[in-house]
MARZAVEX-201197 format. One line per 2 residues: number of its first residue (from 1); their letters; for each residue x, y, z of C-alpha. Coordinates in steps of 0.2 Angstrom, whole numbers. Each point is the difference from the previous one (the first is absolute). Layout:
N
NUM = A = X:Y:Z  ...
***
This chain:
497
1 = XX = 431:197:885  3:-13:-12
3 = XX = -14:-7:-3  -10:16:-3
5 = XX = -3:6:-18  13:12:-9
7 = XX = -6:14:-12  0:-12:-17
9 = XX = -12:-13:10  -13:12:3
11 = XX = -19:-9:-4  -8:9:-16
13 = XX = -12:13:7  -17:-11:-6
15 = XX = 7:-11:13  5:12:17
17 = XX = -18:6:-2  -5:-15:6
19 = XX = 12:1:17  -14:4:15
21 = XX = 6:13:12  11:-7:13
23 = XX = -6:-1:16  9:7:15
25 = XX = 5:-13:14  -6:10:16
27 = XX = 0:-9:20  -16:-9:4
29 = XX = -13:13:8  0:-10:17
31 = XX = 18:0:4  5:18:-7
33 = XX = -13:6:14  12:-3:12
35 = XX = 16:8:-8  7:16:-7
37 = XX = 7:-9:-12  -3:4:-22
39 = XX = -16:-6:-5  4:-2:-19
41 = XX = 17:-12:-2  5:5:-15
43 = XX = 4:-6:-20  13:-16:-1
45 = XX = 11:4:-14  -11:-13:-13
47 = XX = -15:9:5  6:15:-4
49 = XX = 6:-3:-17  -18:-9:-2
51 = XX = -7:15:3  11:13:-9
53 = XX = -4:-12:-17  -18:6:3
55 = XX = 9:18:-4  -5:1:-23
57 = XX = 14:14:0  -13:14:-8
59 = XX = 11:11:-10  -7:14:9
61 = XX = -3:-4:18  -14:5:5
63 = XX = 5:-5:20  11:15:0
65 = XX = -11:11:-2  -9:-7:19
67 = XX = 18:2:7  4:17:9
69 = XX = 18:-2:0  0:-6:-16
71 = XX = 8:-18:-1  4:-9:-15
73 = XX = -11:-12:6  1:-11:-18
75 = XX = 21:-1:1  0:-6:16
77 = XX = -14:-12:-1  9:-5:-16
79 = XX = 16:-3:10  -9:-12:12
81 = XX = -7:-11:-13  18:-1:-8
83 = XX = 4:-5:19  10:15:1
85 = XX = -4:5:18  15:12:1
87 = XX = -1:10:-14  -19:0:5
89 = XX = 6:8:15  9:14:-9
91 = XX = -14:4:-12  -12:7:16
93 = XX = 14:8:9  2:11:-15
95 = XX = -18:6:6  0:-6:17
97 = XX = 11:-3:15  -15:-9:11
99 = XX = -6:-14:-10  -1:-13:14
101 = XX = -14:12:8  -8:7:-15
103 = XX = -3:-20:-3  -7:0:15
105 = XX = -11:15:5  -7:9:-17
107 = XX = -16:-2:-9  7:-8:-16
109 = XX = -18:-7:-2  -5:21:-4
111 = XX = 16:5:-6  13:-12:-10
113 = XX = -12:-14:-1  -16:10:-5
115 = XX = 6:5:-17  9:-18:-4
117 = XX = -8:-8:-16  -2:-18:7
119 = XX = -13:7:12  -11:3:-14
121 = XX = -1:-19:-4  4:-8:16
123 = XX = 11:6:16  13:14:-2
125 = XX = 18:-5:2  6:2:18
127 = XX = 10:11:-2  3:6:19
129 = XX = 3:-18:4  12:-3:-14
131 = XX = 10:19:6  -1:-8:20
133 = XX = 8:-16:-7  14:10:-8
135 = XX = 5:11:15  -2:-17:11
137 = XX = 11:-10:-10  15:14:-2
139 = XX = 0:3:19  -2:-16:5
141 = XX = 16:-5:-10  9:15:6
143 = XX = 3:6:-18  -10:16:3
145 = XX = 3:13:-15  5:19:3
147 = XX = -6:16:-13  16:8:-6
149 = XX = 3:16:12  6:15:-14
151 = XX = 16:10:6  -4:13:14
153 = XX = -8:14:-4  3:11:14
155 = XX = -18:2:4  -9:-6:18
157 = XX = -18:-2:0  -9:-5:15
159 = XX = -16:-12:0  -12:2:13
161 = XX = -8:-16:3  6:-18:-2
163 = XX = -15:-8:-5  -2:-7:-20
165 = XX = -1:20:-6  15:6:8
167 = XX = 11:-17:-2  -6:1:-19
169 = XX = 7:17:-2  16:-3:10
171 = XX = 4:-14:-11  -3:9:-16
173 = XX = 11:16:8  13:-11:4
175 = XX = 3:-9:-15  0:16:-10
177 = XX = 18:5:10  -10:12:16
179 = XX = 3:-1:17  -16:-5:7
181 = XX = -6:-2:19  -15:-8:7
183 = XX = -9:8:17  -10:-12:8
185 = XX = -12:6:16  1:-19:7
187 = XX = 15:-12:4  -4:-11:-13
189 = XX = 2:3:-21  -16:-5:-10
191 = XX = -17:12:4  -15:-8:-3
193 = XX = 9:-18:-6  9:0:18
195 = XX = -17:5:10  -14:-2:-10
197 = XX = 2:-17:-9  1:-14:13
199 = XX = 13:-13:-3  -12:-15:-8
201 = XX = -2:11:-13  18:9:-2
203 = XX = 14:-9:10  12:13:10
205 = XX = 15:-8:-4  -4:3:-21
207 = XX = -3:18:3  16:3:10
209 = XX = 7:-12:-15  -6:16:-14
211 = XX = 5:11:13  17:-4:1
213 = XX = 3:1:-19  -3:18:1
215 = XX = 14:-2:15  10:-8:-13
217 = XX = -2:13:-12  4:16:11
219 = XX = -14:4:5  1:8:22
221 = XX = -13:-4:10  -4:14:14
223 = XX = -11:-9:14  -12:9:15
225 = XX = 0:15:-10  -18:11:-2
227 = XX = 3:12:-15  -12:14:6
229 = XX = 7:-3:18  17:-5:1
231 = XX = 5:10:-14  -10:11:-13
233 = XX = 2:-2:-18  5:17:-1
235 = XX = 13:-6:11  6:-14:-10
237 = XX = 1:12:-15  7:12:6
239 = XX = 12:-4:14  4:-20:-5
241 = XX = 3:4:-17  -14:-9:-9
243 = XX = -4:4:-18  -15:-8:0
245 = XX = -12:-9:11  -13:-11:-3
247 = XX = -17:-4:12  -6:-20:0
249 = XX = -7:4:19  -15:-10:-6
251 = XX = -18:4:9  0:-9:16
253 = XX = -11:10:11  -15:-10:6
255 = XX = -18:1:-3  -13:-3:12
257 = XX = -19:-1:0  -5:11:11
259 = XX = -13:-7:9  -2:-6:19
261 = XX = 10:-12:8  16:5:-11
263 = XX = 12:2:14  -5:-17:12
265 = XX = 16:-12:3  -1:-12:-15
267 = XX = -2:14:-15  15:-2:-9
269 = XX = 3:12:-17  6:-13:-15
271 = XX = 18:10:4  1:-3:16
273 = XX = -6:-19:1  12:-3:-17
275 = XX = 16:9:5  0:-9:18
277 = XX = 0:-16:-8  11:5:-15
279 = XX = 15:11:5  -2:-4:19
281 = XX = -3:-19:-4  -14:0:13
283 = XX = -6:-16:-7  17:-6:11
285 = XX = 0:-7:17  14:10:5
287 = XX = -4:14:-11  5:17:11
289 = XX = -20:10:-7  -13:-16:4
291 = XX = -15:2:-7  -17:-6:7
293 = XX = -5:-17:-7  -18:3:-7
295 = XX = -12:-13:3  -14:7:-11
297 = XX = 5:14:-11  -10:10:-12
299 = XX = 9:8:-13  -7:15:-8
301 = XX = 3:2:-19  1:-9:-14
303 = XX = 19:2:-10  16:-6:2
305 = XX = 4:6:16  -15:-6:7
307 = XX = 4:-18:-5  18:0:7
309 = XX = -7:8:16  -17:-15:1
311 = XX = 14:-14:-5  14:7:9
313 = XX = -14:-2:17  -2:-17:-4
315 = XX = 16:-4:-1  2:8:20
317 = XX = -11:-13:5  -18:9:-3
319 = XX = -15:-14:1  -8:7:-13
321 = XX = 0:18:-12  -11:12:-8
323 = XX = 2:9:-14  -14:15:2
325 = XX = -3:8:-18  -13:11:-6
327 = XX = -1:-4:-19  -1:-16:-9
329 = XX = 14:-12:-3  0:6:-18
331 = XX = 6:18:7  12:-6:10
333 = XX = 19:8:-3  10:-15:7
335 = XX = 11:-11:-12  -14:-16:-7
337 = XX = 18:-8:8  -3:8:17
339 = XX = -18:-3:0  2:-19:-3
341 = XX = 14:-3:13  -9:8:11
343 = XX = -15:-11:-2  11:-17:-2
345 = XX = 5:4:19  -15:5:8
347 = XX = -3:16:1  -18:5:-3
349 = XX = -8:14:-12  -13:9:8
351 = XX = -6:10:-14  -9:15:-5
353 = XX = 0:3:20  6:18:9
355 = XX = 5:3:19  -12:11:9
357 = XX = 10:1:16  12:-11:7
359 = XX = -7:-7:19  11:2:16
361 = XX = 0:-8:19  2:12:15
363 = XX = 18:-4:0  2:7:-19
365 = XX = 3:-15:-9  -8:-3:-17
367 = XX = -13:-15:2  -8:1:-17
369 = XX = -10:12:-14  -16:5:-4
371 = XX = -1:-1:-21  -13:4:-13
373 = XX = -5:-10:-17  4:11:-15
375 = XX = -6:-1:-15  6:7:-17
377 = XX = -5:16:-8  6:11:-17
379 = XX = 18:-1:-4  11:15:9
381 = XX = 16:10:-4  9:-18:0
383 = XX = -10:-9:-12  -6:-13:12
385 = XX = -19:3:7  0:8:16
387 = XX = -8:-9:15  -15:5:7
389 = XX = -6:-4:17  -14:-12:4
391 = XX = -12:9:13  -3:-11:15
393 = XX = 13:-14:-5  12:2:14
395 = XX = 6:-14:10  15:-3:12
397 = XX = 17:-14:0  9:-3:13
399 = XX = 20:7:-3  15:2:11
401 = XX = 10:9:-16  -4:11:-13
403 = XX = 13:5:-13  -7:13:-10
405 = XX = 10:2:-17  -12:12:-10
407 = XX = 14:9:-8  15:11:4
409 = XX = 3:21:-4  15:10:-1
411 = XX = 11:2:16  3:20:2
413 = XX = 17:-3:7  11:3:-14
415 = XX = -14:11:-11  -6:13:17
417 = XX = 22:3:2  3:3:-20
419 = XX = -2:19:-4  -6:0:-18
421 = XX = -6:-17:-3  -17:-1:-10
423 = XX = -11:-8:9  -20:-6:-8
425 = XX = -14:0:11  2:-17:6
427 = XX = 19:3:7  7:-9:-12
429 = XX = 14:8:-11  -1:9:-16
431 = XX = 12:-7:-14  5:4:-19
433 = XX = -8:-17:-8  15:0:-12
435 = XX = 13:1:13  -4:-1:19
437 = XX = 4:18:2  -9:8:15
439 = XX = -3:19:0  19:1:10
441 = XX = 14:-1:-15  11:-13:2
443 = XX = -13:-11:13  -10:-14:-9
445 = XX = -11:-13:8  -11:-15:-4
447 = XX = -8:-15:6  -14:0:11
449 = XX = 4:19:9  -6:5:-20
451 = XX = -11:-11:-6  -11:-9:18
453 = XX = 3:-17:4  2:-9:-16
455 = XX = 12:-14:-4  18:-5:2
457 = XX = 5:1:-19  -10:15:-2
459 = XX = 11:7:13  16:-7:-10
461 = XX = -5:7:-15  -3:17:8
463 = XX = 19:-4:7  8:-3:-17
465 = XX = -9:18:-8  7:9:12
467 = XX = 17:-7:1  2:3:-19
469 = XX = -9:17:2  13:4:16
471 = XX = 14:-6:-12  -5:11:-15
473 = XX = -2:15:13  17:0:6
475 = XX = 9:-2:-16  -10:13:-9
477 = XX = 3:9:17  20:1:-1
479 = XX = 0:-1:-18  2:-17:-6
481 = XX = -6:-11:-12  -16:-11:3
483 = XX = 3:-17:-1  -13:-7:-4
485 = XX = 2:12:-17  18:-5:-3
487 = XX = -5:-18:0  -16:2:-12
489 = XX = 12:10:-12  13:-15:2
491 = XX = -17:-14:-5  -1:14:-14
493 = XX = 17:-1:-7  3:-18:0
495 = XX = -16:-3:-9  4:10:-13
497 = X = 17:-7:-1
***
């Protein structure tokens, strides 16, 4: 720690606009193949620093603005370049209690990153890099910081749902004095960061680290339970005493294609080929749900998911993969991150390419695919310019998996067994954009069950809303003051003093 810079030693700023980016030290392509293990290694502590002096301290950050959950992203970057990695550590978990996996999983290159003004010269700050660093260092050293928890209110709200939404939304409770419990449907905390994001990419271990926090704080954790199944939210209202309730259930419901061939041994939905080897550790040789060990896989899609799913097949000992989509690599929704591991290991991009049918032996067993050449038409309802088949260009490849990861939809479990709850067309469920209220009083819900599959700090910041909403609802509810008023007209008063 010595020998890193302390506040007064700070370059001048003509001369940190000259620091390049720092790279991120990552395992060599050919041997991360062959494990589970993080591809990205992490910032050492002079790396860090290097980079946070790239941070010009704009006296109206602009990064902010990128940021969901609102992160004073210039005071803890300037903490880091004092080589102040504690109070770094304080400064996010004022906004945010999972910064170790926010580092690691969120688009910071379209959120945070996107509105940094080194990026309209040279390379943006890394900011999710420097926020992974931070979380690293403090757990690593066991000095983990906790949010103050407020006095008890005497209120219980109940969080549906454990993924970032609902672990957001119980944090945020919790520190404001409430009773909180989480109802999870599996045995495991986490939602989609425990199924969906394959360890490589988001280790286990640092999940249930972020996890435990909440532990730590209060927070109860209810395991197996299917709220809309086990117990109604009418029932938990109004026989287990909960004032409030809030839905992060996410929107895990597969989508298929619909065409021939879609039920043959070897056609895996993204969720099922992805929770096997995440929450049952299929990847394991003594794992107790073994998955089939592709030898050519095709993976249908072209996002995120569909790169953990074509790199976690590699990584089961598949001799080569497919990624199968039907636009341009300029369409394509998967992180520029995810896209270039995913070519640094092998996997190969068959673009602007469709199924037909998937082909089947007389035993049931997938054998390969009939595809079509596409070819790009006028733009459609998502901006990007839909594909168009090209008449006669079909050909076949030989496959013995196909993991189809073309999107997900609302799960009608908890919405069908809700009497009164708003639904749109699409299933997913109506909120109040300023609160998270749904059309039930009292129930609030947010994440991907609101808004379709989206992103993790979307989901968080839809946590955070409605946390402060729920807080604001009780309070005016039993008749007492809002806190977040009281402590505007405290700012008030000691500025005029």
């Amino acid at each position: 720690m010595s020998a890193l810079p302390k506040k007064n030693e700070k370059p001048p700023i003509k001369e940190r606009m000259k620091i390049p980016r720092q790279p991120m030290p990552e395992q060599d392509p050919k041997e991360r193949i062959h494990n589970f293990n993080e591809v990205p290694l992490g910032y050492t502590e002079e790396q860090a620093v290097t980079e946070a002096l790239r941070c010009i301290e704009c006296k109206t950050p602009k990064c902010v603005q990128g940021c969901p959950v609102g992160i004073d992203i210039k005071g803890f970057i300037g903490a880091i370049a004092d080589g102040d990695f504690a109070r770094a550590a304080q400064i996010i978990k004022k906004d945010n209690l999972l910064p170790a996996i926010c580092g690691r999983v969120c688009p910071q290159e379209t959120q945070c990153e996107l509105y940094c003004v080194r990026g309209k010269t040279d390379a943006p700050v890394a900011i999710g890099r420097l926020e992974r660093f931070v979380a690293d260092w403090e757990r690593e050293r066991g000095k983990i910081s906790l949010p103050e928890v407020k006095p008890p209110t005497g209120f219980k709200v109940a969080v549906v749902g454990s993924g970032p939404g609902g672990l957001t939304c119980a944090n945020e409770c919790r520190q404001r004095g409430h009773e909180v419990t989480i109802f999870e449907a599996l045995h495991e905390p986490g939602g989609v960061l425990m199924y969906g994001i394959p360890e490589f990419r988001l280790p286990k271990k640092i999940l249930q680290a972020e996890v435990d926090l909440l532990r730590q704080m209060g927070v109860n954790f209810e395991f197996n339970v299917i709220v809309g199944k086990t117990v109604t939210v009418k029932e938990l209202m109004e026989e287990e005493g909960y004032d409030a309730v809030f839905l992060g259930v996410g929107a895990g419901l597969p989508v298929f294609m619909g065409i021939d061939g879609e039920n043959l041994n070897g056609v895996y939905s993204a969720n099922e080929f992805l929770t096997r080897s995440n929450l049952m550790r299929a990847y394991r040789d003594d794992a107790p749900t073994p998955i089939v060990k592709p030898k050519i896989a095709g993976v249908i899609g072209g996002g995120n998911t569909a790169m953990d799913a074509a790199r976690t097949a590699l990584r089961l000992g598949a001799e080569k993969v497919y990624i199968i989509y039907r636009r341009s690599r300029t369409e394509m929704p998967a992180r520029v991150e995810e896209i270039h591991h995913a070519e640094e290991e092998g996997v190969e991009l068959m673009l602007l390419t469709n199924p037909v049918r998937f082909l089947g032996d007389d035993e049931g067993n997938l054998v390969g695919a009939e595809l079509i050449r596409m070819e790009l038409g006028e733009p459609d309802e998502s901006g990007r310019r839909r594909p168009v088949p090209i008449e006669g260009s079909n050909f076949t490849i030989e496959l013995d998996t196909v993991i189809v990861a073309v999107g997900t939809r609302a799960n009608p479990v908890i919405t069908k067994n809700t009497e009164g709850l708003k639904l749109n067309k699409w299933g997913y469920i109506e909120v109040d954009p300023e609160t998270q209220m749904t059309s039930i009083p009292g129930v609030f819900a947010g994440g991907d069950i609101v808004t379709g599959s989206a992103t993790v700090i979307a989901a968080m910041g839809d946590g955070k809303k409605a946390a402060q909403a729920i807080d604001r609802y009780l309070r005016e509810k039993a008749g007492l003051p809002i806190e977040e008023e009281q402590e505007k007209e405290q700012a008030e008063v000691a500025a005029d003093e």
